[in-house]
C-alpha positions in Angstrom: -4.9 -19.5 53.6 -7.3 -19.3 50.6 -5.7 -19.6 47.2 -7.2 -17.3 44.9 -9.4 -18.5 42.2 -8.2 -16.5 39.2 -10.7 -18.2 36.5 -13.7 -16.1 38.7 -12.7 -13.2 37.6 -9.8 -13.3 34.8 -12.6 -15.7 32.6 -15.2 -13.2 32.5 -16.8 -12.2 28.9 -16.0 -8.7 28.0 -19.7 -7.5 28.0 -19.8 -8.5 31.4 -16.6 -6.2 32.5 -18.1 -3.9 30.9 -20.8 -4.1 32.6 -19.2 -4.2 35.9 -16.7 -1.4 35.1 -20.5 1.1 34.3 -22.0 0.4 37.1 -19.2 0.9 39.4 -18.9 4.7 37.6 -22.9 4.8 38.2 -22.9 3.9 41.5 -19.8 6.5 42.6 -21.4 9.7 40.7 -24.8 8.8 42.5 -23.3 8.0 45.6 -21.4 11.1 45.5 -24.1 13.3 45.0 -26.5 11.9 48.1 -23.3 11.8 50.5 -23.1 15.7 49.2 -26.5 16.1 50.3 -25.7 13.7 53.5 -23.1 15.4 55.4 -24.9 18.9 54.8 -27.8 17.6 56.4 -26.1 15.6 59.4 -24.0 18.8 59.8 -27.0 20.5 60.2 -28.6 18.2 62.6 -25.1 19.0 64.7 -25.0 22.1 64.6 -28.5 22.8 65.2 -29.6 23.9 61.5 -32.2 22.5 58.9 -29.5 22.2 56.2 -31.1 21.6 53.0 -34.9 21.6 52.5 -36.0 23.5 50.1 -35.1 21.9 46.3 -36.7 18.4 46.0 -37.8 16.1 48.8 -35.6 16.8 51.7 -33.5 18.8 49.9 -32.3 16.2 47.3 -32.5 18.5 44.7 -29.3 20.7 46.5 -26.7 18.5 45.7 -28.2 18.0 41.5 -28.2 21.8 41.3 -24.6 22.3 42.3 -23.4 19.4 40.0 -25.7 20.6 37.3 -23.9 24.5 37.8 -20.7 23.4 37.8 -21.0 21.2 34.5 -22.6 24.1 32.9 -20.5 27.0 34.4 -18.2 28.7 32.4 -14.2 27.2 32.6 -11.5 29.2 32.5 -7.7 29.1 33.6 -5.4 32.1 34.3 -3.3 33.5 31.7 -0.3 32.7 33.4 -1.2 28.7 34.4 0.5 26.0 32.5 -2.6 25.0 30.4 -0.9 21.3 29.8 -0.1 20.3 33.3 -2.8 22.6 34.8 -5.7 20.3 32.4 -3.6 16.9 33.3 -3.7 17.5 37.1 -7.6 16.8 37.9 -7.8 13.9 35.1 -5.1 12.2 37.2 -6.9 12.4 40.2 -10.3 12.1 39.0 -9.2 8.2 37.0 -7.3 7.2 40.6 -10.4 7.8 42.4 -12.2 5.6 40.2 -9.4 3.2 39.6 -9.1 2.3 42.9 -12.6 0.7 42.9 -11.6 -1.8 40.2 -10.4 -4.1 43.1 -13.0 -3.9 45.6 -15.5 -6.9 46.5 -18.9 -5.0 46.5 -20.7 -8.4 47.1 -20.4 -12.3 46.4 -21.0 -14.4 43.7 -23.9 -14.0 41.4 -26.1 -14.6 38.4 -25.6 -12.0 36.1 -27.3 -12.7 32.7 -26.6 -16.0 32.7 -23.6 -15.9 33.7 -21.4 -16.7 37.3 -19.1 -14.1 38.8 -19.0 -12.2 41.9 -19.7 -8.0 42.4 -16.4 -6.7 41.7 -14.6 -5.8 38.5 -11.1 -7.9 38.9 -9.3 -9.2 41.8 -5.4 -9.8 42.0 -3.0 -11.8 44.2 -1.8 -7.9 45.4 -5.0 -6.7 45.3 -5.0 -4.2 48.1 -1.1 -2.9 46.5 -3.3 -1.8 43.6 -5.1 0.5 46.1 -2.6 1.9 47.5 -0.8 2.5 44.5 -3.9 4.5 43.1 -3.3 6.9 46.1 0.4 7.2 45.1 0.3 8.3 41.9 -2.9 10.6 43.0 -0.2 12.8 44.9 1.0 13.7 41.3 -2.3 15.2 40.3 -2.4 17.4 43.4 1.3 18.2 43.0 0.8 19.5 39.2 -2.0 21.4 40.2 -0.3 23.1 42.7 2.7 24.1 40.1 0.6 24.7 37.1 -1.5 27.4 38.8 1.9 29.0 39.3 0.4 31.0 42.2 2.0 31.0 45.9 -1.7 30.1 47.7 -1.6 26.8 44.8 2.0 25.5 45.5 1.7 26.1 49.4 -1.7 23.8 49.2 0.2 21.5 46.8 3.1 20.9 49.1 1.2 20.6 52.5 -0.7 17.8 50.5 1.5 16.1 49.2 3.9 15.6 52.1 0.5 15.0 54.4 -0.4 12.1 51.9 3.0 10.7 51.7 3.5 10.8 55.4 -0.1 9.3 55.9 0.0 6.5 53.4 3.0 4.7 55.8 1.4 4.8 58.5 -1.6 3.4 56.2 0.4 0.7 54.4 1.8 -0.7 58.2 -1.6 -1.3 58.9 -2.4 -3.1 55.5 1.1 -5.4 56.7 -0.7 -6.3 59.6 -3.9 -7.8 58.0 -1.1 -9.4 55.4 0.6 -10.8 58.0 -2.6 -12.1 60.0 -4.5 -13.3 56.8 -1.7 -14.7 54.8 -2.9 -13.0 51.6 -3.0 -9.7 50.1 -6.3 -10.4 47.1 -9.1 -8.7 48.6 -11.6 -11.3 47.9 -9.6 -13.7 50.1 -9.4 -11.6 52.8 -12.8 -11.1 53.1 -13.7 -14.5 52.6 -11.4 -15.1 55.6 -13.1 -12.9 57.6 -16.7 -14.7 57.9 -15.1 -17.8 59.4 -15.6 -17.9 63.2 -13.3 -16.4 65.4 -10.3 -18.1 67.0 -8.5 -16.3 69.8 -4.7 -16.0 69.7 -4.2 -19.3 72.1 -6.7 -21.8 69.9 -9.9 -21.7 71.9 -12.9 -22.8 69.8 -14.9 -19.3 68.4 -17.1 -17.4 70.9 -20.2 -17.0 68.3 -18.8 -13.9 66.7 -16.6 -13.5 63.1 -13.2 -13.1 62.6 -13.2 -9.2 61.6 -10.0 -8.3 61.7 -11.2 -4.9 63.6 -11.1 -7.0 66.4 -8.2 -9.2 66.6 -6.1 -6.0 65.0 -7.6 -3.3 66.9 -4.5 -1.3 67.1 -4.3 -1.6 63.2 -7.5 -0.4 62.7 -7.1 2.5 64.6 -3.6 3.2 62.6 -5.7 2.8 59.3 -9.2 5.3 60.7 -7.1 8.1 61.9 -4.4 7.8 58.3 -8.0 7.8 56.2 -9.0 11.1 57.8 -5.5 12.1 56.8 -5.3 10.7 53.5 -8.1 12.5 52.1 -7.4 15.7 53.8 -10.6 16.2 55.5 -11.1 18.2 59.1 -9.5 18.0 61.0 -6.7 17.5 58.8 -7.9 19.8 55.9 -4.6 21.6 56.1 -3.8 21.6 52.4 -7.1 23.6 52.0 -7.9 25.6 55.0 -9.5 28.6 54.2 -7.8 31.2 56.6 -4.2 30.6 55.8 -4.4 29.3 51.7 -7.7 30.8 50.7 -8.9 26.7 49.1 -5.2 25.5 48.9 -4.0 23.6 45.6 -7.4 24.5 43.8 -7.6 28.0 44.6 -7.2 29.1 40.2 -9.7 26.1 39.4 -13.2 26.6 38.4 -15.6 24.7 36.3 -15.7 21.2 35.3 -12.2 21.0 36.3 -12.7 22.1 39.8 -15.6 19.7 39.7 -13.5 16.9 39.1 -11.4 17.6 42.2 -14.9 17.9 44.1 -15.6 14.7 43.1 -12.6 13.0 43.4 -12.8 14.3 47.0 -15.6 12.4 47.9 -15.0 9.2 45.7 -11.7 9.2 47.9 -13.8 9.1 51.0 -15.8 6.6 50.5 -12.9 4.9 49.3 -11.0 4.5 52.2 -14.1 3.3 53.8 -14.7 1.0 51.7 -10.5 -0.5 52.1 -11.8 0.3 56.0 -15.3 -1.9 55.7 -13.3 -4.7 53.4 -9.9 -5.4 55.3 -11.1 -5.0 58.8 -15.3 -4.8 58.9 -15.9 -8.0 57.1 -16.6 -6.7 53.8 -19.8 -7.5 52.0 -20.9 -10.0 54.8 -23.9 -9.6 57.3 -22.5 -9.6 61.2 -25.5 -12.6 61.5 -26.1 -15.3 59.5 -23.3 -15.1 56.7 -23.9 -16.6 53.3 -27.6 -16.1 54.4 -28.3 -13.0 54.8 -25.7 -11.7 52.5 -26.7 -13.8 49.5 -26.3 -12.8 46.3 -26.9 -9.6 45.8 -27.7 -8.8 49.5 -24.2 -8.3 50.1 -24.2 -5.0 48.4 -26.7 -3.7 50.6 -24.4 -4.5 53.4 -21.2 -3.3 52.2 -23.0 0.3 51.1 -23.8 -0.1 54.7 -20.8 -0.3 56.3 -19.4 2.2 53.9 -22.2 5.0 54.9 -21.3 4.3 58.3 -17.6 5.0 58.2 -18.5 8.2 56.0 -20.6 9.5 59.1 -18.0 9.2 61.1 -15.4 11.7 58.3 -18.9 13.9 58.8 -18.6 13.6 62.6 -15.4 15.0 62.7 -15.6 17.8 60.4 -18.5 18.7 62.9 -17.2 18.7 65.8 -13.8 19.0 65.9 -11.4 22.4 65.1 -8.6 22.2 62.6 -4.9 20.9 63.9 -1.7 23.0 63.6 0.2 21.1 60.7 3.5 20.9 63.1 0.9 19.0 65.5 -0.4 16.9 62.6 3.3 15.8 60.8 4.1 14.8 64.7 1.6 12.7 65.4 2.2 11.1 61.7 5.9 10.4 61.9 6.5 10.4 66.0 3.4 8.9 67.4 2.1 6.8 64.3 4.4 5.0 62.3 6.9 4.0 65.5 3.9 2.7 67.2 3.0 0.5 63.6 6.5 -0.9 63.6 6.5 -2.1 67.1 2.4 -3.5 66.7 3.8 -5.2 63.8 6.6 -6.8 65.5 4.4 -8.1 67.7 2.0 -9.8 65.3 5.2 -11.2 63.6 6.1 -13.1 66.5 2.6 -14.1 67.5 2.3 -15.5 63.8 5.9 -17.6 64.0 4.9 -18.9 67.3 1.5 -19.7 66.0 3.0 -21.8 62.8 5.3 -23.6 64.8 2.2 -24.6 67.5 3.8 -22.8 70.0 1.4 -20.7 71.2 0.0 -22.0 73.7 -1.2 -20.0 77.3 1.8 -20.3 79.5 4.2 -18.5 76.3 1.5 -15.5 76.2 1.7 -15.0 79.9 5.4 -15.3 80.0 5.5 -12.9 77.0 2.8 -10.3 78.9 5.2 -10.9 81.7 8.2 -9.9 79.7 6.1 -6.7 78.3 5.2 -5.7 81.4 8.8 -5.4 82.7 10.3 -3.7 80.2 7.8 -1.0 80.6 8.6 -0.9 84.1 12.2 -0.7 83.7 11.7 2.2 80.7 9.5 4.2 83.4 11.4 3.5 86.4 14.9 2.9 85.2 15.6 4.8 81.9 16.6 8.2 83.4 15.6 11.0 83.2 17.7 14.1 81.1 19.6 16.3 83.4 18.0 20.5 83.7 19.3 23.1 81.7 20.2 26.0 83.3 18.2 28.8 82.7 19.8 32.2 81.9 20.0 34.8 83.8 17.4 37.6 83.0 18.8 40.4 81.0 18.5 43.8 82.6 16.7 46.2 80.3 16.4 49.7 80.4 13.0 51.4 79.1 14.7 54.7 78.8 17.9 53.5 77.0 16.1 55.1 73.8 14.6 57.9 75.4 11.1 56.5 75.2 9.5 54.1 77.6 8.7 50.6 76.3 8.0 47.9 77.9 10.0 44.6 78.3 10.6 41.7 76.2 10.5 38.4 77.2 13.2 37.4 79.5 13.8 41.2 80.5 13.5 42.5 83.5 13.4 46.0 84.6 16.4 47.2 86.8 15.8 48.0 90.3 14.5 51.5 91.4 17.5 52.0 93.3 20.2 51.3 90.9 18.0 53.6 88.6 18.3 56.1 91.0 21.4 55.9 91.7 22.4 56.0 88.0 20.5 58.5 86.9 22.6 62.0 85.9 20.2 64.3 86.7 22.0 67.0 88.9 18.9 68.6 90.4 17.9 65.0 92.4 17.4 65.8 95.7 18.7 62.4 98.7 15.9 63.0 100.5 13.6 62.0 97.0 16.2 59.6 96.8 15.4 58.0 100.2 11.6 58.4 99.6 11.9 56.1 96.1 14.0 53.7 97.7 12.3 53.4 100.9 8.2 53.3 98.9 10.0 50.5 96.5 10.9 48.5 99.7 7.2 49.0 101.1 5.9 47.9 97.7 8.1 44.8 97.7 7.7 44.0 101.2 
């Protein structure tokens, strides 16, 4: 394990934080504005449109425009809003966006005037804590706005967000206890420092000319975290907090102006966010796939990591593409029945492998027997566990269609009465047998 060096980034001059802390703001305004223009383009190119083309080369100018309008459009709140809470709500989840970013490596060590320190604003021992504890209190801001707007559509949105994000960030934080776990560290410079060593597989054979990104050796975490990130920030197909047919725009439907621009923007800082946890605790971070501490010298490790980020946000742009919106009874299952079981068994697993490894017992023959064990217990859950006895079904109800004196037709789990025992029932007193005989007997043909 790594012990952090706290002088790196606890020693720095203030001008030089300072420095760090404006270009981080910099680089997420810009960034958000050409991922803006980004996923309308790329959404064209899927959808078979041109997408913006007209303002600015290639359309750049789009993205400008809108910022530009809603800066400059007039902001006003409903008379019957909570003006406190309702002006609070998007400055709490416009300072978590950019928070967040405080703790993220954007590249190695550098010269910077003069003076030594690496591209990231602070690091701590529970680094990646401070992460997730940005997208905590971030629930807050989405919960007042919700309340303050003191409108059904508003509180509906707020809810469905809040207990999406809450349910979302366990199954996030199990897969952050897996790369604990497996690097020995929670500081997010250390684990991507531990990451461009070469790889060792699980029984001590000597590296197979690739790195140690954790994607790989934690697969089934890094799953767990990509599908909770589409979650987290509520994009499709998880934009349930916001979907347009059933909450009109969900927790920001009275929001307008600069306010409503902050929530725009903290939308999108939030995406790239989790792609850049994504690119730093399972991707490698800031280093280059070949060569490392070569290639991503210096200040080449930011073109990297800005890399990997853009990649992982063309994937959030994939999806909203491509796939239709989920029921939120299909979404809350697959969150708390599919997701965070399966993170508690994965991390049981890595537990063990871990003891076993610290006390240099893992060694080929205790991986097979363990597969061997695996493999039976599956067997005997398939084969053995039982399966739940049939209910009965009831009996259909018999339901007359003339009981009110008008034909209707059946409900589910109705069925009409035979044509005899109508017949037979009915009070008319002019019903001849021989009509009689003719009903029954064509009802017969029919079934027959």
């Amino acid at each position: 394990m790594i012990a952090l060096d706290t002088k790196i980034f606890f020693n720095d001059p203030w001008w030089i934080v300072a420095i760090k802390c404006i270009g981080v703001v910099v680089l997420l305004l810009t960034w958000t504005i050409v991922n803006v223009w980004y996923e309308r383009r790329l959404v064209g190119k899927m959808q078979h449109r041109l997408g913006p083309i007209m303002n600015g080369p290639f359309g750049l100018g789009q993205a400008l425009a809108d910022g530009m309008k809603l800066l400059v459009k007039e902001d006003f709140a409903p008379g019957m809003v909570d003006r406190v809470l309702y002006t609070i709500a998007p400055l709490i989840v416009g300072v978590c966006a950019f928070t967040a970013w405080s703790v993220i490596p954007l590249g190695g060590e550098v010269n910077m005037f003069g003076v030594m320190t690496r591209l990231q604003v602070t690091d701590l021992p529970v680094g990646t804590l401070v992460i997730l504890a940005m997208s905590s209190v971030a629930v807050y801001g989405f919960v007042l706005a919700g309340w303050s707007s003191n409108s059904p559509y508003s509180l509906l949105g707020a809810l469905r967000s809040s207990a999406q994000m809450i349910s979302y960030e366990i199954s996030m934080g199990l897969s952050f206890v897996a790369v604990f776990l497996y690097a020995g560290t929670m500081a997010t410079s250390d684990i991507v420092d531990l990451q461009a060593q070469p790889f060792l597989g699980f029984a001590g054979f000597q590296g197979i000319g690739i790195q140690n990104w954790y994607w790989l050796v934690l697969f089934p975490s890094f799953v767990v975290y990509v599908i909770s990130m589409v979650g987290e920030t509520n994009r499709a197909p998880f934009d349930l907090p916001e979907c347009e047919s059933e909450l009109v725009s969900g927790h920001l439907t009275e929001y307008s102006g600069f306010r409503y621009a902050v929530f725009f923007l903290a939308e999108y800082i939030n995406m790239a966010t989790v792609s850049a946890v994504c690119a730093t605790l399972f991707l490698g971070g800031y280093h280059s796939p070949i060569l490392p501490g070569v290639l991503d010298a210096g200040y080449l490790g930011i073109i990297w990591f800005i890399l990997k980020v853009q990649l992982l946000i063309s994937f959030f742009v994939w999806l909203r593409g491509t796939l239709p919106r989920l029921r939120y009874d299909q979404f809350m299952d697959l969150g708390w029945k599919v997701m965070i079981p399966f993170s508690l068994v994965w991390l049981m697993a890595i537990a063990t492998v871990k003891g076993l490894r610290n006390a240099n017992l893992l060694t080929l023959p205790v991986l097979l027997i363990g597969f061997a064990v695996l493999a039976l217990a599956a067997l005997a859950w398939m084969y053995l566990g039982g399966k739940p006895e049939p209910v009965a079904e009831p009996l259909p109800e018999v339901f007359d269609a003339f009981a009110g004196g008008y034909p209707v037709p059946p409900m589910p789990g109705q069925t009409l009465p035979e044509l005899a025992d109508v017949v037979a029932g009915s009070s008319e007193p002019d019903l001849e047998p021989e009509l009689i005989e003719d009903a029954v007997g064509a009802a017969s043909g029919r079934e027959n």
